[in-house]
C-alpha positions as CSV (number, residue, x, y, z in Angstrom):
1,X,-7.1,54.5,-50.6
2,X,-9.0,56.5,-53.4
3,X,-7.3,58.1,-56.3
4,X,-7.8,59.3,-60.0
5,X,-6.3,57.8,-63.3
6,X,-4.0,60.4,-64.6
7,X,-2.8,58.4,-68.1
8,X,-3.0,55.1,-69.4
9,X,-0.2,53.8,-71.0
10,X,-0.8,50.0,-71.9
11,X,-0.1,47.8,-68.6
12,X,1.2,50.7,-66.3
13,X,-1.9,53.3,-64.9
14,X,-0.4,56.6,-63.2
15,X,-2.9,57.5,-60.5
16,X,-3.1,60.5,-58.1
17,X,-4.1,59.5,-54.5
18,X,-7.2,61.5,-53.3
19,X,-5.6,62.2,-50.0
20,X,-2.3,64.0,-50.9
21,X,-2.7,64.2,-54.8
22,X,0.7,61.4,-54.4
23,X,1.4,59.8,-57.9
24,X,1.6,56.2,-58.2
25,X,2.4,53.8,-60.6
26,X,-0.2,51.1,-60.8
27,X,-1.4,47.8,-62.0
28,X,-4.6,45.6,-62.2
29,X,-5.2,43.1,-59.6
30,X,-5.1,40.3,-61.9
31,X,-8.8,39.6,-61.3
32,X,-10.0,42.3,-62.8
33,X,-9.0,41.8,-66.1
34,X,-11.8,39.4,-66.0
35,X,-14.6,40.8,-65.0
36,X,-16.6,41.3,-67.9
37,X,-16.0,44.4,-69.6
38,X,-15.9,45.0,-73.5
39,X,-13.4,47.7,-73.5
40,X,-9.6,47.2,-74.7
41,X,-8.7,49.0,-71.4
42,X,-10.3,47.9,-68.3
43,X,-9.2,51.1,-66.4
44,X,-9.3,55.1,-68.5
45,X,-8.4,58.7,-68.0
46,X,-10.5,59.6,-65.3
47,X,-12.0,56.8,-63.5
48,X,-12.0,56.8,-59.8
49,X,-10.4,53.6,-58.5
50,X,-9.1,52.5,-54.9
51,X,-5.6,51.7,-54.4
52,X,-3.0,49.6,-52.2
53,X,0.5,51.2,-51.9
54,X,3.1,48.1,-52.2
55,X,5.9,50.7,-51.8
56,X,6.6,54.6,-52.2
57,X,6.1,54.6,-56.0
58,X,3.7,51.6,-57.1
59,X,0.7,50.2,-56.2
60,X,-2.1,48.0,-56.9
61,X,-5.8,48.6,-58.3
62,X,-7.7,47.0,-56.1
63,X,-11.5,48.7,-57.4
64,X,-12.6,50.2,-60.3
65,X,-15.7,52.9,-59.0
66,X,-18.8,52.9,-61.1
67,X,-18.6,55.8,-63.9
68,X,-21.1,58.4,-64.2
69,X,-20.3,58.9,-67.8
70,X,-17.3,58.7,-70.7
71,X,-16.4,59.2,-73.8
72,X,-16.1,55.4,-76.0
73,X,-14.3,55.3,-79.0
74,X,-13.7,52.3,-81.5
75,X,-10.4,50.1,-80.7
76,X,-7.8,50.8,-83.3
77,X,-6.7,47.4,-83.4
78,X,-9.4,45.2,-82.5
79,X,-12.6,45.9,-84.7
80,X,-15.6,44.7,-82.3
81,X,-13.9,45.8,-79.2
82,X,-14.4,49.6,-78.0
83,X,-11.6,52.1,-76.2
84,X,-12.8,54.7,-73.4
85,X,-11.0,57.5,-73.9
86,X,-11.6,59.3,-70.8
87,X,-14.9,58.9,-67.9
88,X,-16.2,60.6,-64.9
89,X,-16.8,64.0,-67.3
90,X,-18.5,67.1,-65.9
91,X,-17.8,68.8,-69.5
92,X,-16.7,68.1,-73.0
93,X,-15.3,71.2,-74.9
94,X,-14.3,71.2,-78.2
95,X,-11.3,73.5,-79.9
96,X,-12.2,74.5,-83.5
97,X,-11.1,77.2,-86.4
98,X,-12.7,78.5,-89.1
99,X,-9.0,78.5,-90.6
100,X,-5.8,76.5,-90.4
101,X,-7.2,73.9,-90.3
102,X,-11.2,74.3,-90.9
103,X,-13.6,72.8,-88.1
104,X,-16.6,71.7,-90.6
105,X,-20.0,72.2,-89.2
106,X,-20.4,68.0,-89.7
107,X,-17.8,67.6,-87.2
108,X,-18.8,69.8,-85.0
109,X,-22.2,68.4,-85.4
110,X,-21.1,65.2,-84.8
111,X,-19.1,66.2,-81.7
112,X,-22.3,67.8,-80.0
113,X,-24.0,64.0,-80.7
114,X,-21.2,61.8,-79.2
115,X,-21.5,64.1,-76.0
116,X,-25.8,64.2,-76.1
117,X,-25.2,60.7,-76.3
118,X,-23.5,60.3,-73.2
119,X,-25.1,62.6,-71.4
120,X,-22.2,65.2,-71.1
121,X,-22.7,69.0,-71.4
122,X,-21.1,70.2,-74.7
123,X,-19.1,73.4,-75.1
124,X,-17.8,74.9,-78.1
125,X,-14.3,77.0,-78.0
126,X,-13.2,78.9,-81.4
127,X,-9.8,79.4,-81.2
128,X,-7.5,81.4,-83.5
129,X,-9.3,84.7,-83.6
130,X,-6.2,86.7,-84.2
131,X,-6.1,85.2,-87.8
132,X,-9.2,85.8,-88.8
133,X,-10.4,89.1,-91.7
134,X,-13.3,90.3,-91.7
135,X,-14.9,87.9,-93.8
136,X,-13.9,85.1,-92.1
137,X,-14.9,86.8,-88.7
138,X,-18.8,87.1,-90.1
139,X,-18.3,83.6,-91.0
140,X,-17.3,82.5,-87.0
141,X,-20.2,84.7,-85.9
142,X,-22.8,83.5,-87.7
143,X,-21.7,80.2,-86.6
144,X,-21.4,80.9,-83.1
145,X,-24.8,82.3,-83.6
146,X,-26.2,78.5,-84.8
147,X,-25.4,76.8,-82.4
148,X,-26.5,79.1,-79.6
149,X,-29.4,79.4,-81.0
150,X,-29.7,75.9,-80.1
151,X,-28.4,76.3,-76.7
152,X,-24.6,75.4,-76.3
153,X,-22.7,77.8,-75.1
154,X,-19.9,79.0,-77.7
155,X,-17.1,81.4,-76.7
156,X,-13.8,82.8,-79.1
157,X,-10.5,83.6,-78.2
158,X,-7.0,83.9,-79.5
159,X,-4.6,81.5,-77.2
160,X,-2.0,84.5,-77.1
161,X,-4.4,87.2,-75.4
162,X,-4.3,87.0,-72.3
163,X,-7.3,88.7,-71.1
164,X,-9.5,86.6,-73.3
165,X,-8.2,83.1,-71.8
166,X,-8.0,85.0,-68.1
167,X,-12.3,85.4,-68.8
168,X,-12.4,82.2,-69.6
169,X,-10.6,80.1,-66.7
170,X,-14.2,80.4,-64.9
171,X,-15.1,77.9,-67.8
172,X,-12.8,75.2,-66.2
173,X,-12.6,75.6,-62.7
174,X,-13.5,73.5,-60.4
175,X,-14.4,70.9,-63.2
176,X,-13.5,67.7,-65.2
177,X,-13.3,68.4,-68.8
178,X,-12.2,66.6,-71.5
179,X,-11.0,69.1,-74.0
180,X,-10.4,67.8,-78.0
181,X,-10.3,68.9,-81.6
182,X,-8.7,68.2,-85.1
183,X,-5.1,68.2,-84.6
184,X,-3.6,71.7,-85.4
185,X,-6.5,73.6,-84.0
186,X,-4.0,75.3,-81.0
187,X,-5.5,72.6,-78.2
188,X,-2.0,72.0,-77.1
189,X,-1.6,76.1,-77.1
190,X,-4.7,77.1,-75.5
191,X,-3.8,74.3,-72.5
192,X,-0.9,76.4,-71.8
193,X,-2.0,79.3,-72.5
194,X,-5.2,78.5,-69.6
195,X,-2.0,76.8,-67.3
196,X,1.4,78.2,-68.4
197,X,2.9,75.6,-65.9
198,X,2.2,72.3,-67.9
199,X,4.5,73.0,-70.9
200,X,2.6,70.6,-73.4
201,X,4.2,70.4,-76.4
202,X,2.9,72.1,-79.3
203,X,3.0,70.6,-83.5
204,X,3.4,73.2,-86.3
205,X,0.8,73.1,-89.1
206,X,1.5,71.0,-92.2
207,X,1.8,73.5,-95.3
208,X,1.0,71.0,-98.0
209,X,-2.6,70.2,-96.7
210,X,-2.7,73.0,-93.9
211,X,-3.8,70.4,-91.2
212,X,-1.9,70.1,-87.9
213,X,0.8,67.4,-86.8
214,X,-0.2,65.0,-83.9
215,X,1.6,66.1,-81.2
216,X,-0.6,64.4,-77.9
217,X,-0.4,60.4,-78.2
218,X,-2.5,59.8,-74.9
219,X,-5.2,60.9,-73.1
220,X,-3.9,62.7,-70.3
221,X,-5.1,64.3,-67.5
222,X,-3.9,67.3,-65.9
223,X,-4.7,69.5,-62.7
224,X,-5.4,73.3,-62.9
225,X,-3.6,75.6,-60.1
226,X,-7.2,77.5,-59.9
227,X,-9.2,74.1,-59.2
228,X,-10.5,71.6,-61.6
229,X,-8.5,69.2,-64.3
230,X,-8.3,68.7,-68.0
231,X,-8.3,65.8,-70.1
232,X,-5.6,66.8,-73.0
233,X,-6.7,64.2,-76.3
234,X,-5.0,62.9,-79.1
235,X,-6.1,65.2,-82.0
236,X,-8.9,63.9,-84.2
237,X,-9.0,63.2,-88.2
238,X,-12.1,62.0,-88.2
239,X,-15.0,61.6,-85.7
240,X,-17.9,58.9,-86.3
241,X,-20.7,58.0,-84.3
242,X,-21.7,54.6,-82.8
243,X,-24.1,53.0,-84.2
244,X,-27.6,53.6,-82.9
245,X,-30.9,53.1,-84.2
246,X,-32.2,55.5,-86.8
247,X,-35.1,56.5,-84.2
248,X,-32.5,57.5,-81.8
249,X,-30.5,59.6,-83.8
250,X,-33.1,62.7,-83.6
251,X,-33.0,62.6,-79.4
252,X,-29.1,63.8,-79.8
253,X,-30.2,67.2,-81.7
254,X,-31.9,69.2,-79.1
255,X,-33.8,71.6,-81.9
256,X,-34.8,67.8,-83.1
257,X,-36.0,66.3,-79.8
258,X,-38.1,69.6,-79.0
259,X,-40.6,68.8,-81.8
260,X,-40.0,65.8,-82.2
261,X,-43.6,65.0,-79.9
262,X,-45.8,67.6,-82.2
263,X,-44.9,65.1,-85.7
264,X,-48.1,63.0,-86.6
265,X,-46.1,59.9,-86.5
266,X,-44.3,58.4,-82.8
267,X,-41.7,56.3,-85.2
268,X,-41.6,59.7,-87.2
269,X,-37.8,59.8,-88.9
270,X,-38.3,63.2,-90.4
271,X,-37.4,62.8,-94.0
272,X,-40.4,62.6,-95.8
273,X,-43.1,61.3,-93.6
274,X,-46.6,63.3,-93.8
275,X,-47.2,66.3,-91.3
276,X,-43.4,66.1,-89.7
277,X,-42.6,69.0,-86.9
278,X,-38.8,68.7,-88.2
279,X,-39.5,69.6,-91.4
280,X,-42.2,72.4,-91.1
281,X,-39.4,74.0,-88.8
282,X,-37.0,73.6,-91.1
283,X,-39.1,75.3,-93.9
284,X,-39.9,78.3,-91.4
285,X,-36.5,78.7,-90.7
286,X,-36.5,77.8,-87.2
287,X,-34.2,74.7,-87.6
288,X,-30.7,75.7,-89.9
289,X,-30.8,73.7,-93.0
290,X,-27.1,73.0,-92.2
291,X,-28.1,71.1,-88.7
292,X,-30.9,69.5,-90.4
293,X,-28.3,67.8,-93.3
294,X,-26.0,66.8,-90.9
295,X,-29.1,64.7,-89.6
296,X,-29.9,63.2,-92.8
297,X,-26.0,61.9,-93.4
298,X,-26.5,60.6,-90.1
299,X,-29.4,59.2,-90.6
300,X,-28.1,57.8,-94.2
301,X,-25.7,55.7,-92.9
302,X,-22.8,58.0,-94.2
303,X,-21.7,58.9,-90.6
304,X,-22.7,55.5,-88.5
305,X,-19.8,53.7,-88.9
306,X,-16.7,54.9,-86.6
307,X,-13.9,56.0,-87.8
308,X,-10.7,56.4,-86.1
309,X,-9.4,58.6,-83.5
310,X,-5.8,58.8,-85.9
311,X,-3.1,59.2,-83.7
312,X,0.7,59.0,-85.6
């Protein structure tokens, strides 16, 4: 029997049955814990796996199903072992603010790279609208305008009106995203705003540094009444990158990776190599200087190491 892992949460996997969407308690087959794999958890939010019922409740995992993609994090504990937070993804989309707390571009930047590194579509969701002045609305707008100028779609909303998450639910349906952000960016409150059923529970923001509370320990996934599911996150301090090669690191910013073929040099790195596409785009103004720093700290070494997913 197929079904989908729900949560993780250590030994135990909860796992809907494709059949009748029935939740089980599961475990591994012994054997499997053995087979190889250099992830703390064997089994994440998301994969597809086949079951045996052993009684109305639990069950055993029999078969983990080959991913199509996921989203790999650093273990917390164990520093040259990795954690999948989540797999099988037909969308990643990430909550930020321009206030309360601030989304920096680098973060963002660096959550568009994880995702063109695994091959997931990327979406971008600024939430908290209904605070924003005038100011800070030309801010969101000219930021929105970035990054759809270099094709990801970007969308804003307030999580309390209605009509704006109703236009959105189109966004979800039908799919498997993982949805994540700094904690205290309304993730928890735009989940229940998009599916008033589920109830998540929702932090308040810290006044002394105005950065949100953890309020998600798990990765959990959860089904939408008009089709599709989410994968809620643990809110994120701090995002890094794995380490790749410096000549990769271009491929994962499309503006990059389009002229990346006209540079006079293949092992081009676009700093200061002679007759570089990059940076003649850059000086007309057709690649933001902002994308195009977030590149060199990448590139520098500042961003390669990963940092952790905090969860308190």
């Amino acid at each position: 029997m197929e079904g989908i892992v729900i949560k993780s949460t250590g030994s135990w996997y909860i796992v809907r049955r494709k059949e009748d969407r029935k939740i089980f308690n599961c475990r591994l087959k012994g054997k499997l814990r053995l087979d190889g794999r250099k992830t703390t958890n064997p089994v994440a939010v998301g994969d597809i796996v086949d079951i045996e019922p052993e009684n109305e409740t639990e069950a055993s995992i029999l078969n983990i199903h080959p991913r199509k993609n996921y989203i790999i994090r650093k273990s917390i504990n164990l520093s040259k072992q990795a954690h999948i937070l989540a797999s099988n993804l037909d969308q990643a989309v990430l909550i930020a603010t321009i206030v309360a707390p601030r989304t920096s571009l680098g973060f963002i930047d660096r959550f568009l790279i994880t995702a063109e590194a695994y091959g997931i579509p990327a979406k971008l969701i600024f939430n908290k609208t209904d605070l924003l002045d005038e100011s800070l609305l030309e801010i969101q707008n000219e930021t929105i305008k970035l990054y759809k100028n270099i094709g990801y779609e970007c969308y804003s909303v307030s999580s309390y009106n209605k009509a704006q998450i109703e236009n959105l639910k189109g966004l979800f349906k039908d799919k498997v995203t993982l949805i994540t952000g700094h904690s205290g960016v309304g993730k928890s409150t735009f989940i229940n705003a998009l599916e008033p059923g589920l109830n998540l529970k929702t932090g308040e923001i810290s006044s002394v540094h105005l950065k949100g509370m953890h309020t998600t320990t798990f990765a959990e996934l959860h089904p939408l009444s008009f089709g599709g599911d989410i994968i809620d996150t643990p809110g994120i301090k701090e995002l890094g990158l794995v380490e790749m090669k410096k000549e990769e690191v271009g491929h994962y910013f499309p503006e990059i990776r389009k002229r990346m073929n006209e540079c006079k040099f293949n092992n081009c790195l676009h700093v200061n190599e002679p007759k570089c596409a990059v940076r003649e785009a850059v000086e007309r103004g057709e690649i933001s200087p902002e994308r195009y720093e977030s590149y060199l700290r990448i590139l520098s070494g500042e961003e390669m190491e990963w940092k952790e997913w905090e969860v308190r």
